[in-house]
Structures are given as C-alpha cells and as structure tokens.
VOPARO-238303 format. One line per field, with one value per atom (N, C-alpha, C, O): x, y, z; residue number from 1; atom name. Coordinates in steps of 0.001 Angstrom, whole numbers, always signed. Each point is the difference from the previous one (the first is absolute). Layout:
BEGIN
c1	(X, ...)
c2	(Y, ...)
c3	(Z, ...)
pos	(NUM, ...)
site	(CA, ...)
# end
This chain:
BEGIN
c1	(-522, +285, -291, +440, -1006, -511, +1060, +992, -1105, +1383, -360, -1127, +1942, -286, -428, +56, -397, -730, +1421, -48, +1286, +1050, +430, -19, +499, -178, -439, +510, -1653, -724, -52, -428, +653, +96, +1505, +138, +852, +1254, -10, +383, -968, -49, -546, +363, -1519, -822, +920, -88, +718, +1081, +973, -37, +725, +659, -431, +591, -1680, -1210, +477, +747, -1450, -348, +1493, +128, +1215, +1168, +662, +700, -1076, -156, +7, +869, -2912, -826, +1124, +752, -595, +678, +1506, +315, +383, +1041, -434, +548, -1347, -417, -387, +647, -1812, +66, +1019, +191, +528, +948, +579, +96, +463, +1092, -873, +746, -1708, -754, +31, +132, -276, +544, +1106, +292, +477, +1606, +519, +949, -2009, +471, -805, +354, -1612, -494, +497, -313, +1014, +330, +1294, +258, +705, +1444, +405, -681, +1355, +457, +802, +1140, -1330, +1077, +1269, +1207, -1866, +1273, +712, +970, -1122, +1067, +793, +1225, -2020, +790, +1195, +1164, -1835, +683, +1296, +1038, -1128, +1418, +1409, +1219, -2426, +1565, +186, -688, +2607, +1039, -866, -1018, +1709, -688, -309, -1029, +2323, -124, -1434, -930, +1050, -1357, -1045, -881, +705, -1273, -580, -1205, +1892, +9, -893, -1132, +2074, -1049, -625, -440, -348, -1193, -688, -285, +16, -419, -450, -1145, +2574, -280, -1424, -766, +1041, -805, -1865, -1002, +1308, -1272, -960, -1210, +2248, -880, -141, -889, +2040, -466, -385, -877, +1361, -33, +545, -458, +2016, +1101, +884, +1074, -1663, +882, +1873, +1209, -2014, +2000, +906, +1058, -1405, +499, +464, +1088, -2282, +94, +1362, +1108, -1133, +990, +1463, +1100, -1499, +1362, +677, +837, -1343, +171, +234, +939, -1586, +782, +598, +245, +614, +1568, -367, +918, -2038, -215, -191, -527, +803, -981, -1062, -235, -478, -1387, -1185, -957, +1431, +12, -310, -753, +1617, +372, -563, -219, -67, -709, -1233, -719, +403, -1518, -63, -847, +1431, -373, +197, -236, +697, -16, -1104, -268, -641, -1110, -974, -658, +406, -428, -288, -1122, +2613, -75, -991, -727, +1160, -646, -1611, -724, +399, -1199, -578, -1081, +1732, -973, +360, -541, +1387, +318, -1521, -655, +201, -948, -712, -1005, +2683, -3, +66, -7)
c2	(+20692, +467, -1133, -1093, +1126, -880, -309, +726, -1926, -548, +546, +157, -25, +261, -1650, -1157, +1608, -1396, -894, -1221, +1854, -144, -1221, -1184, +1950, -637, -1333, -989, +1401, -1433, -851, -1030, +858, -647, -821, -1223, +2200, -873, -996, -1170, +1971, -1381, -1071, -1008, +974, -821, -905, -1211, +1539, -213, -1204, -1230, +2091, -646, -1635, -1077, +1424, -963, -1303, -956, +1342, -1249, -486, -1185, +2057, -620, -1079, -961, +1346, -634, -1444, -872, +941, -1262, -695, -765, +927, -318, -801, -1168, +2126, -762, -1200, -1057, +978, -726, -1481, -1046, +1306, -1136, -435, -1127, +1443, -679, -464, -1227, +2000, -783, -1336, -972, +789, -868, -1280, -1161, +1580, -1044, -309, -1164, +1952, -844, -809, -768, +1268, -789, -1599, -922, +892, -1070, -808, -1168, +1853, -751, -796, -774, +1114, -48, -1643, -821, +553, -1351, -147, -325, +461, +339, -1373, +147, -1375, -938, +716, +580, -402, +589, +1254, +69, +785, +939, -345, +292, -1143, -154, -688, +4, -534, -878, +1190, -84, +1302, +720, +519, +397, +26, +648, +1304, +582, -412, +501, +1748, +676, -418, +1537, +77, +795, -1758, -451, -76, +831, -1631, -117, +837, -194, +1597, +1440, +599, +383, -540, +825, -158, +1033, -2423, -657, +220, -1191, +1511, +250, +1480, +453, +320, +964, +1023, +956, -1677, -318, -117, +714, -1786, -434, +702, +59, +759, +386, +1774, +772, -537, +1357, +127, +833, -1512, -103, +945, +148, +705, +686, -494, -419, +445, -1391, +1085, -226, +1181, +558, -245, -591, +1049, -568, -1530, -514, +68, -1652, -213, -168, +167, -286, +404, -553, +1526, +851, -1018, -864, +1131, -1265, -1398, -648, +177, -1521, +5, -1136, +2535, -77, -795, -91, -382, -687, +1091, +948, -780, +1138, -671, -1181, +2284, -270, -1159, -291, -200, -1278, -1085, -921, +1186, -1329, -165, -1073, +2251, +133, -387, -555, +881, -200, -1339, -659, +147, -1730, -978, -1194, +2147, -421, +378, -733, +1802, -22, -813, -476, +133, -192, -1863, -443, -501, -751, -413, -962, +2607, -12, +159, +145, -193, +278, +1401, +161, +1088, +1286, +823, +1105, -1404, +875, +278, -969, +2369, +105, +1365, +663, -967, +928, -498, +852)
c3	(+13568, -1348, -982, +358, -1371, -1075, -535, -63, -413, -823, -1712, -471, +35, -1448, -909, +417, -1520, -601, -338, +153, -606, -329, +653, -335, +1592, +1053, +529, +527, -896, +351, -882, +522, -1721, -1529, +649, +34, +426, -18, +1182, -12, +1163, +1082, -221, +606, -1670, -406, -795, +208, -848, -1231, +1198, +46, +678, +856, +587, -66, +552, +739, -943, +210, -1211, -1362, +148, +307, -511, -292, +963, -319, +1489, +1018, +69, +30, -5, -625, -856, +603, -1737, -937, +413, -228, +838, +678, +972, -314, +1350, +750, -823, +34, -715, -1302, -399, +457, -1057, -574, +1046, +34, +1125, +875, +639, +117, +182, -66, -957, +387, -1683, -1066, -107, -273, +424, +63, +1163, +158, +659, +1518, +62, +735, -1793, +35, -1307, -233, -461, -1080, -117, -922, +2197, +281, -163, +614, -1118, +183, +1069, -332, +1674, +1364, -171, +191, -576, +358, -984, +487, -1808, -778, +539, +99, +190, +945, +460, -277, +1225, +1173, -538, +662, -1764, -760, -459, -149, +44, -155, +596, +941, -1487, +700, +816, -375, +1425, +1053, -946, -3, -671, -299, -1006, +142, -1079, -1150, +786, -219, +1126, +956, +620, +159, +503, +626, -1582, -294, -203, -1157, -496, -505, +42, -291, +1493, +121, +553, +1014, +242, -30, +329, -329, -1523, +116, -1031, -1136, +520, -44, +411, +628, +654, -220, +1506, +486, -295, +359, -1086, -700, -1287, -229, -741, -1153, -1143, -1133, +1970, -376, -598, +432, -1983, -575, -286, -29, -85, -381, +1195, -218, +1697, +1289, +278, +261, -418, +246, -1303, +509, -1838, -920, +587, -16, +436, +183, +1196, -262, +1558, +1027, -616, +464, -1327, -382, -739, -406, -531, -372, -1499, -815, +530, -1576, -795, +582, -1779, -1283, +245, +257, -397, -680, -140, +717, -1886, -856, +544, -318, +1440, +653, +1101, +562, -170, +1617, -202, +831, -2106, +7, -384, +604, -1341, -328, +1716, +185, +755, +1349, +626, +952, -1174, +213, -155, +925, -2773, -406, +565, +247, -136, +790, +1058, +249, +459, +1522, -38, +985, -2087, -386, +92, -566, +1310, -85, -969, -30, -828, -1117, -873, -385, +137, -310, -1127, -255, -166, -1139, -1729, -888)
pos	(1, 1, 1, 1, 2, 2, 2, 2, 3, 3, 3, 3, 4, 4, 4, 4, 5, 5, 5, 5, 6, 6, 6, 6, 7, 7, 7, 7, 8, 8, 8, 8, 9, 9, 9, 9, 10, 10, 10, 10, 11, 11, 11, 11, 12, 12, 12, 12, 13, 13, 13, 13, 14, 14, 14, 14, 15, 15, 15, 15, 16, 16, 16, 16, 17, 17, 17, 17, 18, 18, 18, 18, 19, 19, 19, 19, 20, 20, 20, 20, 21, 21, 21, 21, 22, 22, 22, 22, 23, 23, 23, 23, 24, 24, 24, 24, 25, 25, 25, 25, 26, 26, 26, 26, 27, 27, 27, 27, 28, 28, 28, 28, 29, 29, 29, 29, 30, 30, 30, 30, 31, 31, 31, 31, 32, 32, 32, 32, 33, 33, 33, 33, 34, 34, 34, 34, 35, 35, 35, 35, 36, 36, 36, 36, 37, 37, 37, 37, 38, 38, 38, 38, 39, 39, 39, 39, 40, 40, 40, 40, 41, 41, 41, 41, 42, 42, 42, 42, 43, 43, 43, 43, 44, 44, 44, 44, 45, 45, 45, 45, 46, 46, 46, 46, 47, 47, 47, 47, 48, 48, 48, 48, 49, 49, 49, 49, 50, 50, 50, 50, 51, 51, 51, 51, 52, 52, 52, 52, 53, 53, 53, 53, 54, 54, 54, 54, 55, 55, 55, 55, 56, 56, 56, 56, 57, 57, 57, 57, 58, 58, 58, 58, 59, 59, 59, 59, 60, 60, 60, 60, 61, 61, 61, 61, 62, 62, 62, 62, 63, 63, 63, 63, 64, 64, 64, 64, 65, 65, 65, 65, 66, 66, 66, 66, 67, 67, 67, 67, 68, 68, 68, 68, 69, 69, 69, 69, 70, 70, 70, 70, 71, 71, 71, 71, 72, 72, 72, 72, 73, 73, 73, 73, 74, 74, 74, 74, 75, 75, 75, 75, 76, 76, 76, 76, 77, 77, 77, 77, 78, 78, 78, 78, 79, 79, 79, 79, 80, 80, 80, 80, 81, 81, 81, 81, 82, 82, 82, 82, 83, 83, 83, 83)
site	(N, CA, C, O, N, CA, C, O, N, CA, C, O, N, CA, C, O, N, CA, C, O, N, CA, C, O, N, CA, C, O, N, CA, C, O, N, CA, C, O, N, CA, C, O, N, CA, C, O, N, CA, C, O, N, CA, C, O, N, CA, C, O, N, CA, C, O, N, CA, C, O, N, CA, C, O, N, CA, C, O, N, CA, C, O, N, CA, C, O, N, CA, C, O, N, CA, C, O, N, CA, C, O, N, CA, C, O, N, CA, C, O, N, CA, C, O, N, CA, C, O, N, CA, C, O, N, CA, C, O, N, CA, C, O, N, CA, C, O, N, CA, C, O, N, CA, C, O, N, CA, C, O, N, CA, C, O, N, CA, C, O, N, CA, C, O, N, CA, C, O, N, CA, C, O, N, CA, C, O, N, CA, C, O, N, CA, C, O, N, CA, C, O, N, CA, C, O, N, CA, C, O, N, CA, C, O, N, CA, C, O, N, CA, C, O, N, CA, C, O, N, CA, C, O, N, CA, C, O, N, CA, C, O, N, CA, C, O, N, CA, C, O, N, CA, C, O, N, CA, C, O, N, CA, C, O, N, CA, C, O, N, CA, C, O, N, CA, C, O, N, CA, C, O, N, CA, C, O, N, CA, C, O, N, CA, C, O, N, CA, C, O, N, CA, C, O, N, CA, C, O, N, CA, C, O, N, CA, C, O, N, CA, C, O, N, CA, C, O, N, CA, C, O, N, CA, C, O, N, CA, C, O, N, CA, C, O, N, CA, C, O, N, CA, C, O, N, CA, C, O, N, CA, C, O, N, CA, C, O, N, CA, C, O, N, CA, C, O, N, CA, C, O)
# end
C-alpha cells in the first residue's frame, strides 16, 4: 500500500528533527566543561548532564531544584548553554 505524500513529508520532518537533535547533543557534549561538572553537588551535576545529553532543559531545571535563572547561569558556566 503506498504511503500518502502526508505521510511521507512528516517522516521526513521527523528524520531532519532527529539530525538536529543529534547535532546539538554532539555540541554540548564537546563543548562541556567536565572538570566543572564534575565540581558540582552531585544533584546539579545529574542535571547538567542530564542536559547534555538530552537537552530537556525544563527536566534537567526541574531535577536541580534551582529557578530558572539560575540553572542556566550553571550551564552557561559549564559552557553548553546555548540559548
């Protein structure tokens, strides 16, 4: 049975988003400042990590218990903040 064009537009769609994720997790994984990481508190470090390798910044925030604000100037530190 033929796929509709629809169809195939969104897997395609999918594909690229993919790509896209892969890239980036790539850049944040090469951009990481790990000794800094590794300096924090273990729960902060899980989620800069976590972060890293998904790049679920509402999750990751939520897990290190900071607002916002703050999580990200811990990123930003860590070097993959990239917003």
């Amino acid at each position: 049975m033929p796929r509709s064009s629809g169809s195939f537009e969104l897997e395609e769609l999918l594909e690229e988003w993919e790509e896209e994720d892969r890239e980036l997790r790539e850049l944040r994984k090469r951009r990481v400042d790990r000794e800094y990481v590794a300096s924090l508190p273990s729960r902060l470090r899980e989620a800069v990590e976590l972060y890293v390798e998904q790049g679920n910044l509402r999750l990751a925030c939520e897990l290190s218990g900071l607002p916002l604000d703050e999580f990200v100037e811990v990123l930003r530190r860590a070097g993959v903040w990239t917003g």
